[in-house]
Structures are given as structure tokens and as C-alpha cells.
C-alpha positions as CSV (number, residue, x, y, z in Angstrom):
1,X,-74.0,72.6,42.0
2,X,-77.6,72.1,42.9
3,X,-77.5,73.7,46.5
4,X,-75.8,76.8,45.2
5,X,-77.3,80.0,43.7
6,X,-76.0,83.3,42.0
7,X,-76.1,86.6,43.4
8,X,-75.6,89.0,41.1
9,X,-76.2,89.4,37.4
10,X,-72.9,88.9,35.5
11,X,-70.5,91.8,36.3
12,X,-67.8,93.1,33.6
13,X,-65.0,93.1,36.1
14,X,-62.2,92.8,33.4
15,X,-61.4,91.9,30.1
16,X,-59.2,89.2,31.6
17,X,-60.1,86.7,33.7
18,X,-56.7,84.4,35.5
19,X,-57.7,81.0,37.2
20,X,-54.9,80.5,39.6
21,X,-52.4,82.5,41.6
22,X,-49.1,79.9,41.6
23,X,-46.2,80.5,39.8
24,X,-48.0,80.3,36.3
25,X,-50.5,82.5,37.4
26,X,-48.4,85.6,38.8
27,X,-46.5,85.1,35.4
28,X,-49.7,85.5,33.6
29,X,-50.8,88.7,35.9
30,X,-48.1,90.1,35.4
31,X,-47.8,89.8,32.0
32,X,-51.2,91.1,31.3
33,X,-51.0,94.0,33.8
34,X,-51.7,96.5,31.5
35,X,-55.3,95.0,31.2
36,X,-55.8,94.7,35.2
37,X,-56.3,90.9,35.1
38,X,-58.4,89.2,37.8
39,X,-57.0,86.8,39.8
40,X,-59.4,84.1,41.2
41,X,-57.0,82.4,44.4
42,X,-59.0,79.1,46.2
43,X,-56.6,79.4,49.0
44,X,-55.5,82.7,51.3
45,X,-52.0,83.0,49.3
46,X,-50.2,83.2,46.3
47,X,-47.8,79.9,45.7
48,X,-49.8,77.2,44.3
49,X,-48.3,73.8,44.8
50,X,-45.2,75.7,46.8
51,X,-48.0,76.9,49.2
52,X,-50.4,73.6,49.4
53,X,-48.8,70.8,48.4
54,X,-45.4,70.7,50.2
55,X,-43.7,68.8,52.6
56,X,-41.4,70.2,55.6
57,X,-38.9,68.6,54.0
58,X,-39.9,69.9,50.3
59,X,-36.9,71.9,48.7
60,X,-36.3,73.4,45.0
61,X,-34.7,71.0,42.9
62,X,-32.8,73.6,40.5
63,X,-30.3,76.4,41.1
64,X,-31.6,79.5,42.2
65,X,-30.8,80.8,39.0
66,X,-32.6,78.6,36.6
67,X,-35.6,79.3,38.9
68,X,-35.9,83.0,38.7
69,X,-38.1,85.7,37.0
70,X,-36.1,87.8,34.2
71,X,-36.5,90.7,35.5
72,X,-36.4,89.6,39.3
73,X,-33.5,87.6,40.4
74,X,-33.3,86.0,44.0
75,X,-30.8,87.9,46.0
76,X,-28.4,85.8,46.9
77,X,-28.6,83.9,43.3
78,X,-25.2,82.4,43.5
79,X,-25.9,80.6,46.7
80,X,-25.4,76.9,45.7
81,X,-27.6,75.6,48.5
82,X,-31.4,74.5,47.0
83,X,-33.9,76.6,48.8
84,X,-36.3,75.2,50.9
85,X,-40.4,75.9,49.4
86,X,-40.8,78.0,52.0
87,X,-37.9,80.4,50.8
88,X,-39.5,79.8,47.2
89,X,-43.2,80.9,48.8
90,X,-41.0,83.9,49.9
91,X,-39.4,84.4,46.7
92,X,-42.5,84.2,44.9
93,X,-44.6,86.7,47.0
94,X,-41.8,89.5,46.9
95,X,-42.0,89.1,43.4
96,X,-45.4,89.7,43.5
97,X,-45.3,92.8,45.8
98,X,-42.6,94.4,44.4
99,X,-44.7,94.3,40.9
100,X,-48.3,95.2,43.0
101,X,-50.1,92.3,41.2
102,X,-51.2,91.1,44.7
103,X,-54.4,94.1,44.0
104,X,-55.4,91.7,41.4
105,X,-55.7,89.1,43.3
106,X,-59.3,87.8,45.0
107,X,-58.3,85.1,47.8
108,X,-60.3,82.3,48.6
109,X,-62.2,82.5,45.8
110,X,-62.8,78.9,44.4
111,X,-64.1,78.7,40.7
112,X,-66.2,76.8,40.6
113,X,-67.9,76.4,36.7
114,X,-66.7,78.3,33.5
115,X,-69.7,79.1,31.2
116,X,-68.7,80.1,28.0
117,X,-71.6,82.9,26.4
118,X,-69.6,83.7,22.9
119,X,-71.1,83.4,19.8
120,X,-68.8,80.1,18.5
121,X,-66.8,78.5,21.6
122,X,-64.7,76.2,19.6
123,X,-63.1,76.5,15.9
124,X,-63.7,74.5,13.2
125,X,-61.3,72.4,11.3
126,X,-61.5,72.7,7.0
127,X,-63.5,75.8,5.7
128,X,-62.1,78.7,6.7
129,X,-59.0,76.8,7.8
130,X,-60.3,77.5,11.4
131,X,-59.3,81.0,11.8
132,X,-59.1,82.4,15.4
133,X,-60.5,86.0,15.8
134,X,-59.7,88.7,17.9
135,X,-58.1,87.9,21.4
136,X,-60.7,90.9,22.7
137,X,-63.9,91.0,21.3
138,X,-65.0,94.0,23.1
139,X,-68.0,92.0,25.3
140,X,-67.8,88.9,27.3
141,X,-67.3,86.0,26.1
142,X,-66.6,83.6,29.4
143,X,-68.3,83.7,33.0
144,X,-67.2,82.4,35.5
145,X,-69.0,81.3,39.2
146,X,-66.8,81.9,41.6
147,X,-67.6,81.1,45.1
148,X,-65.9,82.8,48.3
149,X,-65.2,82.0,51.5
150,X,-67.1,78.6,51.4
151,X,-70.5,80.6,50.8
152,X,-73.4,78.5,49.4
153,X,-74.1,81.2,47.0
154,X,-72.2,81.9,43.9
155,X,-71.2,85.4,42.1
156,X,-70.5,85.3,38.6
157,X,-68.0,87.9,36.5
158,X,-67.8,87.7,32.9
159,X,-64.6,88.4,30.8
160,X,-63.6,88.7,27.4
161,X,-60.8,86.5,27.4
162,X,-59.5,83.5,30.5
163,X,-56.2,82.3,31.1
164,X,-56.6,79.0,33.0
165,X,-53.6,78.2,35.5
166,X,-54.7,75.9,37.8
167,X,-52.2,73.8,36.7
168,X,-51.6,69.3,36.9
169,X,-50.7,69.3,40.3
170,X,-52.7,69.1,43.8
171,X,-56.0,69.5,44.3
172,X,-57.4,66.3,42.9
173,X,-55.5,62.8,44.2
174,X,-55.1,60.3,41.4
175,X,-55.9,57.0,43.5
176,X,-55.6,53.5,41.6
177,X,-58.1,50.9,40.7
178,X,-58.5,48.0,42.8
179,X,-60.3,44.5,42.3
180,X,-63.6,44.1,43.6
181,X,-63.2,44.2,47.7
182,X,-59.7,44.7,47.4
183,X,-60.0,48.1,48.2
184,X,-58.5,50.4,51.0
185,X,-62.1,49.3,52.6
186,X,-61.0,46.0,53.0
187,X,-57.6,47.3,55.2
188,X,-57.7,47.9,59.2
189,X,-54.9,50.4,58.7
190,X,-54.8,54.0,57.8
191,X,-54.9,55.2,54.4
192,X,-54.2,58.6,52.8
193,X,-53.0,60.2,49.6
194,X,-49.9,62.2,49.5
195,X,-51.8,65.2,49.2
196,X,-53.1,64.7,52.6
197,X,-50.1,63.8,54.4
198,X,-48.2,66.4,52.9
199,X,-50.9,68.8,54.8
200,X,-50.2,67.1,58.4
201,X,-48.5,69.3,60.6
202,X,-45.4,68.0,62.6
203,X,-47.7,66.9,65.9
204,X,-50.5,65.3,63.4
205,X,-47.9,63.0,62.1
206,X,-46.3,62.0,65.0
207,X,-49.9,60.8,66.2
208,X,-50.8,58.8,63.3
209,X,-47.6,56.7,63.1
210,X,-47.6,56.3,67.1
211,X,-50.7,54.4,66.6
212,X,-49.0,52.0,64.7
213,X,-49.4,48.2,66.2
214,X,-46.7,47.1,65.1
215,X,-43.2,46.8,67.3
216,X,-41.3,50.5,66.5
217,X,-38.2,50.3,64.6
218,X,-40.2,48.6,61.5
219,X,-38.7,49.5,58.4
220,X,-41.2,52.1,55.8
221,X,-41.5,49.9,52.7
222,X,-41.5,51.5,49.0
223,X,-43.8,50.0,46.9
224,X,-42.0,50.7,42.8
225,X,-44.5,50.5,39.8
226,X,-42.0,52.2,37.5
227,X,-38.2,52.6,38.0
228,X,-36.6,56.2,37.4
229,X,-33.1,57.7,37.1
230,X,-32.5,59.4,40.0
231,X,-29.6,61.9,40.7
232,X,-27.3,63.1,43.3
233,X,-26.3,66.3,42.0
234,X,-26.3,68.6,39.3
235,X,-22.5,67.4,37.8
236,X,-21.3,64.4,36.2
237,X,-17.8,62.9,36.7
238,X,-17.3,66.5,37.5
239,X,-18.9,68.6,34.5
240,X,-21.2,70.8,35.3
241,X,-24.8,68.5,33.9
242,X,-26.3,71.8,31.6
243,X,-23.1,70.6,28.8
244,X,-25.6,67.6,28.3
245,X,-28.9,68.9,27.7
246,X,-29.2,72.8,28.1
247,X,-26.7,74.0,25.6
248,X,-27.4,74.9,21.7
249,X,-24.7,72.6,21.1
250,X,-25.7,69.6,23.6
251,X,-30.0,69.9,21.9
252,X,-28.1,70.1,18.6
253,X,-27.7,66.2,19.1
254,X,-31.3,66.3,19.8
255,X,-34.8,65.4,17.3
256,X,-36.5,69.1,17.4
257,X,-40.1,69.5,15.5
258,X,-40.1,71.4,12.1
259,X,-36.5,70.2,11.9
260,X,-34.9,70.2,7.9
261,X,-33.8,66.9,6.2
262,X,-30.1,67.8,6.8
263,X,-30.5,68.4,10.2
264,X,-32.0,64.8,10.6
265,X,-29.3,63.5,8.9
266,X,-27.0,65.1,10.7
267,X,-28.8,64.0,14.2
268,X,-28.8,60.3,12.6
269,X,-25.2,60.4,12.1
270,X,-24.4,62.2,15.7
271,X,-26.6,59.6,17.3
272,X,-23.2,57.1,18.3
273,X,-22.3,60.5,20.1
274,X,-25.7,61.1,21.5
275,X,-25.6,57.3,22.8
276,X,-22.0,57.5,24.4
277,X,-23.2,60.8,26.1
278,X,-26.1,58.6,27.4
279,X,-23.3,56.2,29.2
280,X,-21.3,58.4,30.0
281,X,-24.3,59.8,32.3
282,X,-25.4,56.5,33.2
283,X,-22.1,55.0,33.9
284,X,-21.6,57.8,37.1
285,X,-25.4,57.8,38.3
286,X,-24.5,53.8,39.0
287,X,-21.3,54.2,40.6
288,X,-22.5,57.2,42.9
289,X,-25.8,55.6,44.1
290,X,-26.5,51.9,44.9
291,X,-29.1,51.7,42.5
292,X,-28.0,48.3,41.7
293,X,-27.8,47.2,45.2
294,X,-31.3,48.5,46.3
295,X,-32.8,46.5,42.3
296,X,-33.4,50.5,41.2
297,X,-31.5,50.5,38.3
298,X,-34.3,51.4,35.6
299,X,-34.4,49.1,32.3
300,X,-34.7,52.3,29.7
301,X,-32.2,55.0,29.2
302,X,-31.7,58.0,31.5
303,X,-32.9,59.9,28.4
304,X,-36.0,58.9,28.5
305,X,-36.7,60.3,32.2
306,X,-34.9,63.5,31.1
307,X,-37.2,63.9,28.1
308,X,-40.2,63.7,30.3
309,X,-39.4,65.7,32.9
310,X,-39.1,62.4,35.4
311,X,-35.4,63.4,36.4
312,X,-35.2,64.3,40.1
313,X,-32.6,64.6,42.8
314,X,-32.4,62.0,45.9
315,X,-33.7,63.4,49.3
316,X,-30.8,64.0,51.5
317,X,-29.8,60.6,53.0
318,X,-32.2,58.4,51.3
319,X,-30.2,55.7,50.7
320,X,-28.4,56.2,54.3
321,X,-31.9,55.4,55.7
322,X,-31.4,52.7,53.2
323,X,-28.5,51.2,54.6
324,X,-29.6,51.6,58.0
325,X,-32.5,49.5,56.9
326,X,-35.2,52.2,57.7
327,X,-35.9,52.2,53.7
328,X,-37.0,48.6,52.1
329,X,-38.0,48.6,48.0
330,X,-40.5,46.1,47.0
331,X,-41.1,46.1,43.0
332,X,-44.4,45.3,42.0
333,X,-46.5,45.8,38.8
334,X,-49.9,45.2,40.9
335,X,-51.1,45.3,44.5
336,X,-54.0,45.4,46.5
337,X,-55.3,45.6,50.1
338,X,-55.9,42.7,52.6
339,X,-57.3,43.2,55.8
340,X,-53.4,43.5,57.4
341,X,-51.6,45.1,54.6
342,X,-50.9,44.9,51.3
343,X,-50.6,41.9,48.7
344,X,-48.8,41.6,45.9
345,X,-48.8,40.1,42.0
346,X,-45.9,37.5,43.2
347,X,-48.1,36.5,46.0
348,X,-46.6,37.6,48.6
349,X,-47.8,39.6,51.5
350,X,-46.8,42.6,53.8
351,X,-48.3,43.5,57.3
352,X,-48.6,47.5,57.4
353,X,-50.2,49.6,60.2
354,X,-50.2,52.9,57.1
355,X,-50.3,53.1,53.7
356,X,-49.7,56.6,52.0
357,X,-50.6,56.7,47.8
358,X,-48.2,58.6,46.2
359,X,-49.7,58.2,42.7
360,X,-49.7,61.8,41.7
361,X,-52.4,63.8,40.7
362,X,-55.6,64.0,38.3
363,X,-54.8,67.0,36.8
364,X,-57.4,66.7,33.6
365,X,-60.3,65.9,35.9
366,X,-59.5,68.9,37.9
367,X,-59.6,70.8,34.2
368,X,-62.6,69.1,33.4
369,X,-64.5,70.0,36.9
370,X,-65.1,73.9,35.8
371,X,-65.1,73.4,32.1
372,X,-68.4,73.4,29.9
373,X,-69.7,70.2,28.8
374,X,-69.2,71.0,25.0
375,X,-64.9,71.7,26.0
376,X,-64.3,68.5,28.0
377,X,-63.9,66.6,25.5
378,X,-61.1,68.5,23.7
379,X,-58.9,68.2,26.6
380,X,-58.0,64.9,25.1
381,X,-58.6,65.5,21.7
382,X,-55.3,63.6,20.4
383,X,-55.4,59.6,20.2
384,X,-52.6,59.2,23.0
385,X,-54.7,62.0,25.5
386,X,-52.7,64.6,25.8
387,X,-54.5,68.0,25.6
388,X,-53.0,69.8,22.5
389,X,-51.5,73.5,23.5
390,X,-50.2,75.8,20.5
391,X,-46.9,77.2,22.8
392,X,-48.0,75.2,25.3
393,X,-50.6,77.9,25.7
394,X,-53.4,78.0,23.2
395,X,-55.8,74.9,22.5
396,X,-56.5,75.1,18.9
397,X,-60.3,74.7,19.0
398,X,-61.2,76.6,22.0
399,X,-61.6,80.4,21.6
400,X,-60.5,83.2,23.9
401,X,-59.3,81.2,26.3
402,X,-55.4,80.7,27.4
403,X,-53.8,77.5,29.6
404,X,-50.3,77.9,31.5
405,X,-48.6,75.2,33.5
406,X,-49.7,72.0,31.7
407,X,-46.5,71.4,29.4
408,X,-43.7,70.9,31.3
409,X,-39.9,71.5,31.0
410,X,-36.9,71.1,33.6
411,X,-37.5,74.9,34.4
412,X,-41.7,75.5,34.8
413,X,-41.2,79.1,36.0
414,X,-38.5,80.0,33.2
415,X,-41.4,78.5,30.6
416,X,-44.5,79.6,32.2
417,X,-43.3,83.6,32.1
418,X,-41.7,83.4,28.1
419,X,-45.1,82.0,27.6
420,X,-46.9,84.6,29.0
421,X,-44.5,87.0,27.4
422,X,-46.0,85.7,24.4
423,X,-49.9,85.2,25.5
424,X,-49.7,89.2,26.5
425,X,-48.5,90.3,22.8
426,X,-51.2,87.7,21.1
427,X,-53.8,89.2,23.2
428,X,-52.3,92.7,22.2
429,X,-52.3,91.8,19.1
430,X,-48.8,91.9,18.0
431,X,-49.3,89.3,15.9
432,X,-52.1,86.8,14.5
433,X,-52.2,83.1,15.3
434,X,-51.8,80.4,12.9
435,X,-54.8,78.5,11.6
436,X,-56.3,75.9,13.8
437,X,-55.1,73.4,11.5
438,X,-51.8,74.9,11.7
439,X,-51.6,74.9,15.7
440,X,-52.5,71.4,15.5
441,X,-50.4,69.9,12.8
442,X,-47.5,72.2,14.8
443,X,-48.8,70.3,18.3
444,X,-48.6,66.8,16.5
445,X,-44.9,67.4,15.3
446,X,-43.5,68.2,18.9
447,X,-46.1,65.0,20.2
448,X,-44.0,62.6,17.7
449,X,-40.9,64.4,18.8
450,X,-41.5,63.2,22.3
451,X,-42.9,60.1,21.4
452,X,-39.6,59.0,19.6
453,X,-37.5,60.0,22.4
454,X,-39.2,58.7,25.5
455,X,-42.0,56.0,26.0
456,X,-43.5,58.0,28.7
457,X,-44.6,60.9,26.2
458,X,-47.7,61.3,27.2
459,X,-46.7,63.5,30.2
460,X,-45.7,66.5,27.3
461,X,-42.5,67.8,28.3
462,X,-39.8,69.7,26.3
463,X,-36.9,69.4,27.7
464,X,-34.6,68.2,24.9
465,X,-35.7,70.5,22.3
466,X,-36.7,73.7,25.2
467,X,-34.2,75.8,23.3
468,X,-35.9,75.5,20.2
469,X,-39.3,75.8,22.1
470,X,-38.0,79.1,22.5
471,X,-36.7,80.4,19.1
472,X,-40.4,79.5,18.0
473,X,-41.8,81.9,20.4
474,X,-39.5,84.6,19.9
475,X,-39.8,84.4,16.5
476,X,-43.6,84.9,16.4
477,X,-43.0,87.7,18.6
478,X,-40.6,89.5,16.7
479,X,-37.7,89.2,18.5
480,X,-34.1,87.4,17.7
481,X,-34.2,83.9,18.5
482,X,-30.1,83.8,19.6
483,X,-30.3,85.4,23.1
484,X,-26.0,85.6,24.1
485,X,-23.8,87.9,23.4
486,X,-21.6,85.8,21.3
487,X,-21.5,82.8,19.3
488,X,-19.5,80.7,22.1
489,X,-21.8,81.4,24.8
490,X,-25.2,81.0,22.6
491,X,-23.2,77.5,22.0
492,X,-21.9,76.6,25.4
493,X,-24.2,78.1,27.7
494,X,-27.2,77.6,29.0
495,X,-30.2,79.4,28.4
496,X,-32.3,80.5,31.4
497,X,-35.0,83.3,32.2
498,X,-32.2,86.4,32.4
499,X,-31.7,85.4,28.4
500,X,-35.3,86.4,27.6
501,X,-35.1,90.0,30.2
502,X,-36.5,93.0,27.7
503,X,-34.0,95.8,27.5
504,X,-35.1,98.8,28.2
């Protein structure tokens, strides 16, 4: 940040400072708009990922329903259809109007550095049991540089409390290691990241695969590290797939964290029922899609993608293209460039004219870009390097500061506003936060949760014990956990946003 320099003195725009105008971030606003939050947006629109990171193709992957503000459904809710990202960028922003949080909002306005100018930034453990004080302190406690519209120079606000929602997604392209000139240097081909390609416009695309060399009609190979249970739909041998996993009664089968010894028992005795509900699953996934034809069919139970938020439905005539031989799979643990292509750990070779990384995102080294030094190295504060959030909100050891979007569950926007729900009454002070040594013993519990269930933990999701992810939060908030409005629907039924709507 040599080449940049600040304006203005530190300016007390707010109390509350958001990071972020995606889905988390408009939850958060909202939320908080009591306090008249601002919003710091790096690009000219609300959306986030929906906005940014989508392809033409791109569509929802849940029902309208489970994808819907409490107090703002979609209009035509029941349509069974999934909506396409642009209908969700539309969905979003009407939601945003019709709540005039868009007046919080400063567009392209990157942050670029957090500075934190508090008396004690992070809390210790032992002593005083690592008490948190008040939300508001009544003077600033974070800056933030914020730079806008590409200027070299830099203004900086200052705010007494942050609420980080920049989210694990976009922005930052994971890209793998190679050997030593192995490298996309070493390739005559085109390569680009996901992130870029999903950014190409219709014409831009067309240009780069017409320069292929290569005789047209060549098949687009898929290069699998990892195999994941993939579905067609949201039913199973007909039954409607929330009786599995989004029901009281289906997570009653299910480890939850804080759980008593007879409930343990009881979920060590249900387990041959928990298994047979597994193959049950299983058993129509593999008759429905040629996974075993293609050599797709994963090696660990469907479970285990479902607990880690990996489950996702198939594109619309993937495995058409599959059988038309547009789509070749090629399972590899390793791979690197050659000058033509691509070469594999079985040494074997393949001739390509493009080669697009879909590896995801860096999502802590986007985190770690604006943080102080002294913070960065709590982001991975537990062994297995996951950053520990209390509600998936709070980090134990860092003080007035608040993180939404970075534990996931099947429904992000259902989680990210109940959270917020809950950030707005800690920062009102409705209630006081466990000790830091609390928070983090309470973290650990739902980390060995995850880390029984699945082997791919470290991605923090909570989807098989979401349910009682919520009970916590209500509870600290004051309100009554059971949501229905009777004892067979709070059994049978799932739970969505519209269960956590405030009467008024």
C-alpha cells in the first residue's frame, strides 16, 4: 500500500461499520438499521457472488422457499422451477429497496486494510476468563481505508464496532501447486481460473475456444481430484429429500454438540436406522444417474458430502453431453502442465488447446489481506485451520468485530439473517456473551461434531445438526426454540426462514 495515501483524518461515520453488500451483508444492514450501518460495496451492486461470480448458466440450487428472507418472501414462492442468479440478483435488490438499506450502501468502495485503534484488540484466555466488553464502546475502535473508484489515495472512517462479510467465495482464485517448471508457464495453451471465465461474456467465449487448434468436435475433459454425491432432484424414490435431514425428527438421528448421555445413546442405538437411511439415499442416486458408468461413484457415504455442504444438483443434461461424448472424466490425484496439455500421476498424457481451474477460492487469504498483522494469525487458530466463530459470528479473541458468511449450511441466506438477528440484539445488548473460553470450548464441540460425521470437516458446515444451531441462538436471545404450531409439524417439517419471522 506504498503508492497510496490518506485524505482525510479518521471520520466517525457510524458506529457500525459492514464489509460487504452480498447476501450476508444486506442481512447484517438490515439487521443493524437502527444504528445506520455503513456499507463498504467493491463492486457497483449489491449481490456478492450472485452478482460477480456467476455463470449464464448459474441457477439457485434450492426452492424458492428455503431461499427467502422471513419477512420477504419471493412472489411467486411456490414456483417449483430454480431461479436463475439473475432472478436471485433481482430478488435480492427488491429486498433491499423495499427495506431502503441501499442509502447505506457506498459502491465501489474497495477496503482495503482494517486498523484496529482499541485499547486491547484481542481477549485473553485464563484470568478473567476472557470476558468480552461492551459491543459499543462509545469511540472508535476500528478504521478502515477504504479506497473508491480505483483512486490512489485512500479515506479512512473509523467505527466502533465491524461486521466483516466479504465472505469465502470470489475474489481470490485458489490455484494449485505445481513441480518446479511444471507450471501453466510451461503450456502453449490458454489458462484461466473459474473466476475469470465465469466473467467472459457470451462473444469473449466464443473467441477463446475458436482458437483452439485442435479439430472441433473434441470432447471437454474433467479432470476429478475428489469424487462427490451428486443429485438429480430434490426427492428420493419419491419422498420429498427434507424427511432425511431437515426435520426435528430426521437430525434426531443425528450427533448435535452439547448433546446429553442419553441422547448419545439413543443416537448409538438409532445408528442401523441412520445407516439404512444412508442406502436408501444412495441406492436411488445410483440408479438415477450413471455414476457408475462415468467411474463417479464416490468411495464415502453420501453423508459425508451432506454434512459439509458438498451436496449439489447436476447441470441440466450433464450426463446427456456425457453420453453424446461431449463430456470425458479423467480421475487423477496429481497433474501438471506439459508444453501440449496436461500430464498425469498414471503417466499418461492429454493434448488440450484450454485449461480452466476450477479449484475454488482462497477465502482466508482474502480475510487475511485487510486484517492487522496481530489478527491474522487467529483466523486459524484451531489445529485443523478452521477459523473459530461463536454462532458462526463472533471469533472469541477478537473484540468488536462480527464475521457472517464463513460457516456454511444447505440454506446460507436462511443462516446468515437468524445470525444477524442475533449479532443486532448482542450489539444491543440484550444479552452478554459467554466467556472467551466458553465460545471456544462451545466452537470445539460443534468442530468434533463435524469431524465425526464427515472427513471433509474442515470446510465447517452445519447441516446435520442446523436445527439445533438454531435452538442455541434463540435461546440466547430469549426466544422459544420450537418454532411450529404443533408438535407434528415441529417433528415433520422443515424449518426454514418464515419459522424465525418476528410477530408483530
Amino acid at each position: 500500500m506504498a503508492e497510496n495515501h490518506y485524505e482525510n483524518p479518521p471520520l466517525t461515520i457510524s458506529k457500525i461499520g459492514v464489509i460487504g453488500a452480498g447476501v450476508s451483508g444486506i442481512a447484517a444492514a438490515k439487521q443493524l438499521y437502527h444504528h445506520n450501518p455503513v456499507v463498504f460495496e467493491a463492486s457497483d451492486s449489491i449481490g456478492g457472488v450472485w452478482r460477480t461470480c456467476a455463470y449464464n448458466s448459474t441457477n439457485l440450487q434450492s426452492a424458492r422457499k428455503s431461499y427467502e428472507f422471513s419477512d420477504f418472501p419471493w412472489p411467486n414462492r411456490d414456483d417449483p422451477s430454480f431461479p436463475t442468479h439473475v432472478e436471485v440478483v433481482d430478488y435480492l435488490e427488491s429486498y433491499a429497496k423495499h427495506f431502503d438499506l441501499l442509502k447505506f450502501v457506498k459502491f465501489n468502495s474497495k477496503v482495503m486494510e482494517l486498523r484496529f485503534v482499541g485499547q486491547q484488540g484481542t481477549t485473553e484466555l485464563g484470568g478473567n476468563g476472557g470476558a468480552f466488553g461492551s459491543p459499543l464502546q462509545g469511540h472508535p475502535v476500528w478504521q478502515i481505508a477504504v479506497q473508491t473508484n480505483g483512486s490512489q489515495s485512500l479515506q479512512l472512517y473509523a467505527f466502533e464496532f465491524v461486521v466483516v462479510c466479504i465472505g469465502k467465495y470470489g475474489d481470490i482464485p485458489k490455484i494449485p501447486s505445481f513441480p518446479h517448471n511444471k507450471g501453466p508457464e510451461m503450456f502453449q495453451g490458454g489458462v484461466l481460473h473459474s473466476i475469470d471465465y465465469c466473467k467472459l461474456d457470451k462473444d469473449t467465449a466464443f473467441q477463446l475456444l475458436k482458437r483452439k487448434k485442435r479439430p472441433e468436435g473434441q470432447p471437454c475433459t474433467m479432470v476429478v481430484k475428489t469424487l462427490h454425491w451428486t443429485v438429480p432432484h430434490y426427492s428420493v424414490w419419491g419422498l420429498p429429500f427434507f424427511l432425511f435431514y431437515s426435520t426435528r425428527a430426521s437430525q434426531f438421528l443425528h450427533e448435535k454438540p452439547n448433546q446429553t448421555f442419553l441422547r448419545t445413546m439413543l443416537c448409538y442405538l438409532l445408528s442401523p436406522l441412520r445407516r439404512g437411511v444412508l442406502k436408501f439415499i444412495e441406492s436411488y442416486l445410483l440408479w438415477k444417474l450413471p455414476l457408475q458408468k462415468y467411474g463417479l461413484k464416490p468411495d464415502h457415504p453420501f453423508e459425508e458430502d451432506y454434512a459439509s455442504c458438498q451436496m449439489v444438483i447436476m447441470p441440466e443434461n450433464f450426463f446427456t453431453e456425457a453420453d453424446k461424448g461431449n463430456i470425458v472424466f479423467k480421475r487423477s490425484s496429481n497433474w501438471w502442465f506439459w508444453k501440449e496439455g496436461i500430464e498425469f500421476d498414471d503417466n499418461t498424457k492429454m493434448k488440450a488447446d484450454v485449461v480452466i481451474l476450477a479449484t475454488g477460492y482462497d477465502g482466508k487469504k482474502k480475510l487475511k489481506t485487510i486484517l492487522p498483522d496481530l489478527f491474522r494469525s487467529l483466523i486459524e487458530y484451531h489445529p485443523s485451520g478452521i477459523m473459530p466463530l461463536y454462532r458462526g459470528t463472533i471469533h472469541p479473541q477478537i473484540t468488536n468485530m462480527a464475521f457472517a458468511g464463513y460457516i456454511e449450511s444447505v440454506a446460507n441466506l436462511h443462516t446468515s439473517e437468524l445470525r444477524s438477528m442475533w449479532l443486532a440484539r448482542y450489539v444491543d445488548e440484550k444479552f452478554k456473551l459467554p466467556t472467551a473460553e466458553n465460545m471456544l470450548e462451545q466452537i470445539y464441540k460443534e468442530m468434533e461434531v463435524s469431524r465425526r460425521i464427515t472427513r471433509f470437516y474442515k470446510r465447517h458446515c452445519i447441516s446435520t445438526f442446523s436445527i439445533n444451531h438454531g435452538d442455541e441462538i434463540c435461546e440466547e436471545m430469549g426466544w422459544n426454540s420450537w418454532r411450529k404450531r404443533s408438535w407434528f409439524a415441529e417433528a415433520f417439517s422443515p424449518y426454514g426462514s418464515q419459522d424465525y419471522r418476528l410477530k408483530n
